[in-house]
KOLNUFI-289076 format. One line per 3 residues: number of its first residue (from 1); their letters; for each residue x, y, z of C-alpha. Coordinates in Angstrom, 3 decimals. Layout:
N
NUM = a = X/Y/Z | ...
! end
This chain:
432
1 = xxx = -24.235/-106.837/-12.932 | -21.391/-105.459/-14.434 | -20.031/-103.285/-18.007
4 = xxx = -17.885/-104.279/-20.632 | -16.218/-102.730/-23.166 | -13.893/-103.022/-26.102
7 = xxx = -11.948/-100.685/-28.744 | -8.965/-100.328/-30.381 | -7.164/-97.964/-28.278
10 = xxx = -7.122/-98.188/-24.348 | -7.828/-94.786/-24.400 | -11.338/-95.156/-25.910
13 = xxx = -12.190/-98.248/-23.654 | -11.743/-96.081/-20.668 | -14.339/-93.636/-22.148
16 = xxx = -16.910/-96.268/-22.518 | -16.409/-97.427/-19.000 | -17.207/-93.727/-17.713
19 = xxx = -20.185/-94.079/-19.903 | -21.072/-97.412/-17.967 | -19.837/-96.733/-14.490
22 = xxx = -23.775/-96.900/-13.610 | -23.550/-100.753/-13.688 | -20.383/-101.343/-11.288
25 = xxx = -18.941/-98.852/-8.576 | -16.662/-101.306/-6.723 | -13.809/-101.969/-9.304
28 = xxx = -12.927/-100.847/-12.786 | -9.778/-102.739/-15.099 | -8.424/-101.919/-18.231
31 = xxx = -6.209/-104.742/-20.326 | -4.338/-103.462/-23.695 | -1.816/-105.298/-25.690
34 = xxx = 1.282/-103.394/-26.268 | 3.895/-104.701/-28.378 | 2.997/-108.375/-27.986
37 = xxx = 1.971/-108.456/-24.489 | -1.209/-107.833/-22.565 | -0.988/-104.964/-20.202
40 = xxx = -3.077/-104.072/-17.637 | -4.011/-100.992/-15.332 | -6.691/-100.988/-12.440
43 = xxx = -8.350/-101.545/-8.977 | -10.590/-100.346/-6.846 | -13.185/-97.297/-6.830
46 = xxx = -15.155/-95.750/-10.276 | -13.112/-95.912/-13.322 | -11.592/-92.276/-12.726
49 = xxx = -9.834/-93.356/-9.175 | -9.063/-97.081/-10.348 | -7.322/-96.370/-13.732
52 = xxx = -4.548/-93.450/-13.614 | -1.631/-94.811/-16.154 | -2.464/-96.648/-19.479
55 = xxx = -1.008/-96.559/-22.989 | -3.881/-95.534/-25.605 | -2.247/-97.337/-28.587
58 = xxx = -3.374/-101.538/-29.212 | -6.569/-102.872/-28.926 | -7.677/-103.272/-25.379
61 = xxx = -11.187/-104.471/-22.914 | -12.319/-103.123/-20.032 | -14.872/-103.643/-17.139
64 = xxx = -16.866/-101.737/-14.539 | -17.896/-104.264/-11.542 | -20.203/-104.876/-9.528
67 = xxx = -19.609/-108.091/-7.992 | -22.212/-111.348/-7.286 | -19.663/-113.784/-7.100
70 = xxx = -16.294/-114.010/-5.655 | -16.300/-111.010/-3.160 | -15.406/-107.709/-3.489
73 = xxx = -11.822/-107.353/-3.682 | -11.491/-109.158/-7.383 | -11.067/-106.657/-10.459
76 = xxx = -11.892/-107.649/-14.232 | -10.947/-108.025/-16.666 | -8.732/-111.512/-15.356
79 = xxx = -5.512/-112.185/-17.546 | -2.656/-114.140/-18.026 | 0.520/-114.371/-20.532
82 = xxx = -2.062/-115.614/-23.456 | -5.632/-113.796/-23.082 | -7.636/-111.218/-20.980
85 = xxx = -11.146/-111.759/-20.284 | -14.151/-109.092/-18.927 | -17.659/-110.560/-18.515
88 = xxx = -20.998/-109.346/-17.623 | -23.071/-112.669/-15.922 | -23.082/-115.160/-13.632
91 = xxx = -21.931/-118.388/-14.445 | -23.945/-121.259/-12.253 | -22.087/-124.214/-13.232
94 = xxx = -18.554/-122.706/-12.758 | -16.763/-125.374/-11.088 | -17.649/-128.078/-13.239
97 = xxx = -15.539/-125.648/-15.865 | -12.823/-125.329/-13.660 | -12.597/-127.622/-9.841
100 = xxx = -10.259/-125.799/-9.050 | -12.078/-121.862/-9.755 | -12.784/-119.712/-6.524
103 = xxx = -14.744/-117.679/-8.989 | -16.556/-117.919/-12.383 | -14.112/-115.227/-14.226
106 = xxx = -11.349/-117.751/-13.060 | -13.051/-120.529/-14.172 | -13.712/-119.045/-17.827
109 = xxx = -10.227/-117.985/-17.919 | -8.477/-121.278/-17.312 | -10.833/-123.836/-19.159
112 = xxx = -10.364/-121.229/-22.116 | -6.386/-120.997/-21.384 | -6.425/-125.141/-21.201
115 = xxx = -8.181/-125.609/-24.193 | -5.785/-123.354/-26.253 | -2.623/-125.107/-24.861
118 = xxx = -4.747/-128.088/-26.103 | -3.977/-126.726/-29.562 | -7.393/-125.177/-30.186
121 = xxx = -7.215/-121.772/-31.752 | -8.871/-118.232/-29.690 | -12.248/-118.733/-31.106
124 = xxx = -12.557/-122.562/-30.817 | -11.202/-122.434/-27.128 | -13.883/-119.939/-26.396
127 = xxx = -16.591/-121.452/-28.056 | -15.743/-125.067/-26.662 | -16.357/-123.433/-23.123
130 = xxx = -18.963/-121.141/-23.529 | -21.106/-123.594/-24.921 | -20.902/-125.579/-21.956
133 = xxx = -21.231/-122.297/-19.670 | -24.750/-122.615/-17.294 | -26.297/-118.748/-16.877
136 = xxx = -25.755/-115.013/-18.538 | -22.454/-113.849/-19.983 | -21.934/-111.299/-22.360
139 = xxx = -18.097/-111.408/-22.571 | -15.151/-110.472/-24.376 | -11.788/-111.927/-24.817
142 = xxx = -8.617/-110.538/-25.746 | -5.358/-112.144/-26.886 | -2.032/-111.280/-26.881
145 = xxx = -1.946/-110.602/-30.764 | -4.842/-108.058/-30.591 | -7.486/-110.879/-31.519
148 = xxx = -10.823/-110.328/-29.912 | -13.893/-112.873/-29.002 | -17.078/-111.049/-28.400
151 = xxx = -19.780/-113.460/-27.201 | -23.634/-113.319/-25.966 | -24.676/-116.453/-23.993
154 = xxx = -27.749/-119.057/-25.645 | -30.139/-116.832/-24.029 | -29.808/-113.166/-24.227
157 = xxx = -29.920/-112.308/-20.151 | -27.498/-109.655/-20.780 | -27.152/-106.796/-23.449
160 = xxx = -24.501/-106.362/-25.288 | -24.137/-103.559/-28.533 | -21.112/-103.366/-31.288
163 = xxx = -20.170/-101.166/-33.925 | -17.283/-103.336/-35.006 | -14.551/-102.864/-33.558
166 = xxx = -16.154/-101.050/-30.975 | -18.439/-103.202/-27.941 | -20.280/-102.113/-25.047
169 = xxx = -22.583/-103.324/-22.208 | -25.280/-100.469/-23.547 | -26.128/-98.953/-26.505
172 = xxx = -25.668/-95.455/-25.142 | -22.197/-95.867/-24.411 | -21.409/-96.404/-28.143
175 = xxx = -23.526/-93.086/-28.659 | -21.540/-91.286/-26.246 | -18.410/-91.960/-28.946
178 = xxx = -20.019/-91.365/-31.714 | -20.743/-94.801/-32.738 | -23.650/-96.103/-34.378
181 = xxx = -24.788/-99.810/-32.735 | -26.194/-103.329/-33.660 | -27.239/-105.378/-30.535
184 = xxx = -25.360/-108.700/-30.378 | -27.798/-111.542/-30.698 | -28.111/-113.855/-28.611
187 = xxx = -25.901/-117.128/-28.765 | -23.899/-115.517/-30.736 | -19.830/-115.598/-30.816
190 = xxx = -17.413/-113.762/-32.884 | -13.711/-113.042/-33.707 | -12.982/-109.651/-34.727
193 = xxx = -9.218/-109.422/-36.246 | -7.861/-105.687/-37.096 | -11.075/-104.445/-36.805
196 = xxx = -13.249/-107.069/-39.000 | -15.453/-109.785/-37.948 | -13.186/-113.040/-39.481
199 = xxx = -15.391/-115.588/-37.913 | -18.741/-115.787/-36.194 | -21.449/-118.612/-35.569
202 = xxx = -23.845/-119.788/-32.925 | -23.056/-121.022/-29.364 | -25.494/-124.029/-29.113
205 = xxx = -28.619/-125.078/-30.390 | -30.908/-122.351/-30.108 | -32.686/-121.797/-26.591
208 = xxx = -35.476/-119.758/-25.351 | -34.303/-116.287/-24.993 | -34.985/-114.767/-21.595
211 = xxx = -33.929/-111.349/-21.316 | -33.489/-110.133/-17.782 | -36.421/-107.775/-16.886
214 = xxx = -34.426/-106.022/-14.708 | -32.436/-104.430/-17.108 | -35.425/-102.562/-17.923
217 = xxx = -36.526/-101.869/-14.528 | -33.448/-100.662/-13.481 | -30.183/-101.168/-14.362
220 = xxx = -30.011/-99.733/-17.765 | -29.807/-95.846/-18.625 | -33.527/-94.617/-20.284
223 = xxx = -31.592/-93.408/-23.637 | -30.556/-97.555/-24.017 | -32.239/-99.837/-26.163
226 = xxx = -32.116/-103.637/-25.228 | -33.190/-106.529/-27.908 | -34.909/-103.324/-29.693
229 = xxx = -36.778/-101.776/-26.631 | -36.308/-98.056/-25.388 | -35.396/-98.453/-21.881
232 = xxx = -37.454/-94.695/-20.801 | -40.327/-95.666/-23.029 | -40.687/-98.958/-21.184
235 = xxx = -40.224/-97.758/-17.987 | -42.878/-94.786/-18.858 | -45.603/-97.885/-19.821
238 = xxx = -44.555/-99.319/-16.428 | -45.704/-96.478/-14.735 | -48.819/-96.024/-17.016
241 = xxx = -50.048/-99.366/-16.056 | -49.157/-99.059/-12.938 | -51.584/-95.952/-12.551
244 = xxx = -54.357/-98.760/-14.044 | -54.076/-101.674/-11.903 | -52.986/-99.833/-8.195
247 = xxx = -54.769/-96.115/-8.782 | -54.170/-93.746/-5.521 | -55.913/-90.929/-4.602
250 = xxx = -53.253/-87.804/-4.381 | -52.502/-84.518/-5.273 | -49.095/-84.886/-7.005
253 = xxx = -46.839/-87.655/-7.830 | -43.253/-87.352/-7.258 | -40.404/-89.707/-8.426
256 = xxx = -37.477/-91.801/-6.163 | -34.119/-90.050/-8.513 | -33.056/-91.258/-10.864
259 = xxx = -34.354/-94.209/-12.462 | -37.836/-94.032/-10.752 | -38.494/-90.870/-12.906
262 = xxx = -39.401/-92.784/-15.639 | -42.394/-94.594/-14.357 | -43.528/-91.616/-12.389
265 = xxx = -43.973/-89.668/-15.927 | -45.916/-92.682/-16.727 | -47.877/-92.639/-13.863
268 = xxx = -48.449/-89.322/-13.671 | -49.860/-89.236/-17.305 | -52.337/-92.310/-16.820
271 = xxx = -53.690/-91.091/-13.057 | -53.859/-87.440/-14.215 | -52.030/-86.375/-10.963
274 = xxx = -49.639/-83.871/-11.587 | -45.532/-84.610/-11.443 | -43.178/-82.938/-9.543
277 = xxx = -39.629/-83.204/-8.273 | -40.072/-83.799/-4.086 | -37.129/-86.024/-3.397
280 = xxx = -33.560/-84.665/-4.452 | -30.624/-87.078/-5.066 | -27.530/-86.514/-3.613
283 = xxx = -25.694/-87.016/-7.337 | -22.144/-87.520/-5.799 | -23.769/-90.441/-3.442
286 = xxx = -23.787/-92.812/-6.305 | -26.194/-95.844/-6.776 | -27.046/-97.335/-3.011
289 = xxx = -28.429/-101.015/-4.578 | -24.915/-102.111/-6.457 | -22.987/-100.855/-3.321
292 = xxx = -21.481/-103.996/-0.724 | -23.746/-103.998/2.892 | -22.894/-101.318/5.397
295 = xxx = -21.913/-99.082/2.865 | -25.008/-99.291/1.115 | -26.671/-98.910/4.370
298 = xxx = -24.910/-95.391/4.747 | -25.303/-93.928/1.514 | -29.216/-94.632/1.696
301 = xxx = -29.283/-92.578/4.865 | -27.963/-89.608/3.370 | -28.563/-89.524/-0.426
304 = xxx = -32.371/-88.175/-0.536 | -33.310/-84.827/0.492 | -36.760/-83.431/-0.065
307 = xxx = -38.358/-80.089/-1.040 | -41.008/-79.108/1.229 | -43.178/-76.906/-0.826
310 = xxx = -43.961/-79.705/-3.053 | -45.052/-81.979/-0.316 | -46.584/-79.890/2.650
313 = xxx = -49.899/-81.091/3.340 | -50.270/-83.240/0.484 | -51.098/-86.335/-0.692
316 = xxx = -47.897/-87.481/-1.855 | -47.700/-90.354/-4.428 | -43.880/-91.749/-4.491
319 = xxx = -42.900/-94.006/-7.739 | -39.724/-96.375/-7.319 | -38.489/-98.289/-9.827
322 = xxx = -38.208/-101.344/-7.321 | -37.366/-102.287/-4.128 | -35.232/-105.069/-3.150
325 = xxx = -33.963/-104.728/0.412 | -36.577/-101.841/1.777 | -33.102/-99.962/2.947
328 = xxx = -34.274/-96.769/1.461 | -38.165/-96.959/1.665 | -38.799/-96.648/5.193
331 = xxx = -36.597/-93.429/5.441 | -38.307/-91.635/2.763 | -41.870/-92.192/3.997
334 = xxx = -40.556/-90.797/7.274 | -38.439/-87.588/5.713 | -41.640/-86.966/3.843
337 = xxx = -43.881/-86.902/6.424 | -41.696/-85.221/8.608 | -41.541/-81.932/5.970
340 = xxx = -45.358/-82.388/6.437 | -46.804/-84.748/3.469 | -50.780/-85.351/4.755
343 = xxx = -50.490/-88.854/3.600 | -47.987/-91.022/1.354 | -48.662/-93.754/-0.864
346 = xxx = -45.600/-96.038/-2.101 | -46.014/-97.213/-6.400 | -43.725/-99.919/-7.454
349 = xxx = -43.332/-100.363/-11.605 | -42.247/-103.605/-10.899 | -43.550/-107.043/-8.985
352 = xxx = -42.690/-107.345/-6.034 | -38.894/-109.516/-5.784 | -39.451/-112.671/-4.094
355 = xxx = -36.722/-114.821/-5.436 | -33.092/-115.021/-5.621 | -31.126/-114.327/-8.529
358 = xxx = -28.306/-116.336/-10.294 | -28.080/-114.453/-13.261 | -25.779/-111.791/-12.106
361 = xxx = -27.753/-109.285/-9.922 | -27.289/-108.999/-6.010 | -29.762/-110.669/-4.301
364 = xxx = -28.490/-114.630/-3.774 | -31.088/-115.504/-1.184 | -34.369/-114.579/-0.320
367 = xxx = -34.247/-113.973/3.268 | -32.872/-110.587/2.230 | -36.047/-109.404/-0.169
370 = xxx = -38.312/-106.898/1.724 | -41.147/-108.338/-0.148 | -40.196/-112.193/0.582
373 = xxx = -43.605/-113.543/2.922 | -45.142/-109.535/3.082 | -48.092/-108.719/1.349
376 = xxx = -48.463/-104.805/0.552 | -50.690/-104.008/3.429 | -47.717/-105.264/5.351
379 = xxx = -45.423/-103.681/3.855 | -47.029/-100.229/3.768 | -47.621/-100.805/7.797
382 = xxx = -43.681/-101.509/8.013 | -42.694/-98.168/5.978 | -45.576/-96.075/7.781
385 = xxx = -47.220/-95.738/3.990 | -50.686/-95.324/3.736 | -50.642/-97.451/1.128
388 = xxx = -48.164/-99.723/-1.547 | -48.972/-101.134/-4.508 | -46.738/-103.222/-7.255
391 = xxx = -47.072/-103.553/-10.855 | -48.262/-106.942/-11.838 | -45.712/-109.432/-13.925
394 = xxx = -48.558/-109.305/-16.596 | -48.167/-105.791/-16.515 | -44.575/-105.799/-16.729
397 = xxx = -44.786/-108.134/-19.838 | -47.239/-105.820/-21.505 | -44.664/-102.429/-20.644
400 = xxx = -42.107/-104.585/-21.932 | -43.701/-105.663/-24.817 | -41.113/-109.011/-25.454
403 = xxx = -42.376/-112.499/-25.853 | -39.530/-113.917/-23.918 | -38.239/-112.427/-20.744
406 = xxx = -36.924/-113.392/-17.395 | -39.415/-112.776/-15.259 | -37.862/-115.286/-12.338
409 = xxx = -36.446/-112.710/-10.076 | -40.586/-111.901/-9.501 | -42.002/-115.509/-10.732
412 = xxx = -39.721/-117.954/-8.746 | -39.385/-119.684/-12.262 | -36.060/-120.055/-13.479
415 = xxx = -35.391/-120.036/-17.591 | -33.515/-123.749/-16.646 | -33.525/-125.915/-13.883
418 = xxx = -30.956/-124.883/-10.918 | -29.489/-127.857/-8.909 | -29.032/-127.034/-5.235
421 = xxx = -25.302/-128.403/-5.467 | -25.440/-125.346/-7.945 | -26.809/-122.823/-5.567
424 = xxx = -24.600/-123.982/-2.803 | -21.583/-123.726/-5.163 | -22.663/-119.696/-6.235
427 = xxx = -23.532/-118.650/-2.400 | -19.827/-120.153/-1.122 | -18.205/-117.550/-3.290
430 = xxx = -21.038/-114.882/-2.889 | -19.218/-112.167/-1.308 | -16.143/-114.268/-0.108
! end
């Protein structure tokens, strides 16, 4: 899961990357074109530490990363002498773009490079390989004239929002400038030329969307809308259902900070249990789940704190968002109960992740998924819990409230079939 952004000054790009530094910590890259060349500033770190010297005049892309393919050290957006390229995905089939590609960004880059020394203009050269591109992209592409490709792969995994010439990952980060925002549809690709839309049309045949769930779970900020959704009203209906199908017996419900909240207002409106704030986030900790192993480890150990009053001989109800490697959950239960909570029961607004991902989120294999062969009772006995409980995928739909979702992360259904020569190719540059 990463962010990408485009605008016509540098200056503005690294703006909306602040705005979207919730969906990469690890690197951050700007590329601008300045008097015919494409330049670029970045590295490691959030945008603030990774991008210190930039001219604000040309149009320019940026990207926040967090990285699922090709290891942490690699910083977006990729260039060369012709384009620049930022890209929020996974693509599966990457090395049948490019043999040669350690990396999916690499692989988009050259086949896109190749086909424009082919004699193919921006837009064809994008659209030729896109359309063969397996998995999620939403991507933009820069050249060294200023033109710009803005593209949403066949099936909408990934959000994407412009206000011509403006593009983000997320709605809100248009609203943060002052821009009002259309969502880019799905299988949809575009050339925007001094700030006009000079070409567009349709990746493929049309496909069944399947819009990652998890956006909505977690990776999005509440004020976002994705394919016309409010991200906070869906994860309140999360939480409401989730009060339905796994009810607890408490005296107040608190939230996991920050993107539990949500679903704990939910759940605290359906139950009838009253809300309150028990678990404080260390804000300068940053989000544990899109942080590489060991460090994630050690900002999970230290970025919850709770307030005792709230929880002292109480039946304390705790809603997460989701939990993907348990590394926070068994702490909590044990901080709570150690500031004297009578009994804790764990609420998930989201199934329970059993299967890997491939569509750009961090979790490649299933050995890794707390909730991979555990049932709740087991899992409740390996936190200490009294009791866990998950919303159901039905329930997720109906919070959701789209047709056509990726549910596979939960399901073990994938949107398309997924060779093993495929998964082999994605885990050998997982984390290289």
């Amino acid at each position: 899961m990463c962010g990408i952004a485009a605008a016509p000054t540098a200056e503005e790009v690294f703006v909306l990357l602040e705005s979207l530094q919730h969906r990469g910590q690890e690197s951050a890259g700007i590329v601008w074109v300045e008097n015919g060349e494409l330049k670029f500033e970045g590295g490691m770190g959030l945008v603030k530490d990774a991008i210190k010297k930039f001219v604000s005049k040309g149009p320019a892309i940026g990207h926040v990363r967090y990285s699922t393919s090709g290891g942490y050290s690699r910083i977006q957006p990729v260039y060369n002498k012709r384009i620049a390229l930022a890209f929020n995905g996974n693509i599966i089939n990457f090395k049948s773009l490019e043999p040669s590609s350690t990396w999916d960004a690499e692989a988009l880059i050259t086949s896109i490079t190749n086909e424009i020394t082919k004699g193919y203009d921006l837009f064809e050269a994008s659209k030729k390989v896109l359309s063969k591109a397996k998995g999620s992209y939403s991507i933009v592409i820069l050249d060294r004239e200023g033109k710009l490709v803005v593209a949403r792969d066949p099936w909408g995994f990934r959000p994407l929002a412009s206000d011509i010439p403006y593009i983000a990952s997320e709605t809100a980060a248009l609203e943060d400038i002052g821009r009002r925002w259309t969502e880019v549809p799905e299988n949809k690709i575009m050339l925007i030329e001094e700030g006009s839309i000079t070409k567009e049309d349709t990746l493929t045949e049309p496909k069944t969307p399947a819009y990652c769930s998890f956006e909505y779970v977690y990776f999005e900020r509440p004020e976002s809308y994705f394919n016309g959704v409010n991200v906070h009203v869906s994860r309140v209906r999360m939480g409401e259902i989730l009060a339905k199908e796994k009810p607890a017996e408490g005296d107040v419900v608190i939230p996991v900070p920050d993107s539990g909240r949500s679903a704990a207002i939910g759940f605290s409106r359906a139950s009838g249990i009253p809300l309150d704030e028990g678990l404080v986030k260390n804000r300068y900790m940053g989000r544990s789940f899109i942080m590489p192993p060991g460090v994630r480890e050690k900002i999970a150990m230290r970025k919850d704190g709770v307030v005792r009053d709230v929880v002292e001989g109480r039946r304390v109800i705790v809603v997460d968002d989701s939990i993907i490697r348990g590394t926070t959950m068994k702490r909590i239960v044990k901080l709570l109960k150690d500031k004297g909570a009578k009994e804790v029961h764990i609420r998930i607004a989201s199934p329970p992740v059993r299967a890997p991902c491939y569509m750009g989120i961090d979790f490649p294999s299933k050995e890794e998924l707390i909730a991979f062969g555990r049932n709740e009772e087991q899992l409740a006995k390996l936190w200490g819990a009294e009791s866990v409980g998950y919303l159901s995928i039905k329930g997720l739909r109906e919070a959701i409230g789209l047709k056509h979702l990726c549910v596979a992360c939960f399901s073990d259904i994938y949107p398309f079939p997924i060779s093993e020569e495929e998964v082999k190719q994605m885990l050998s540059t997982h984390r290289a």
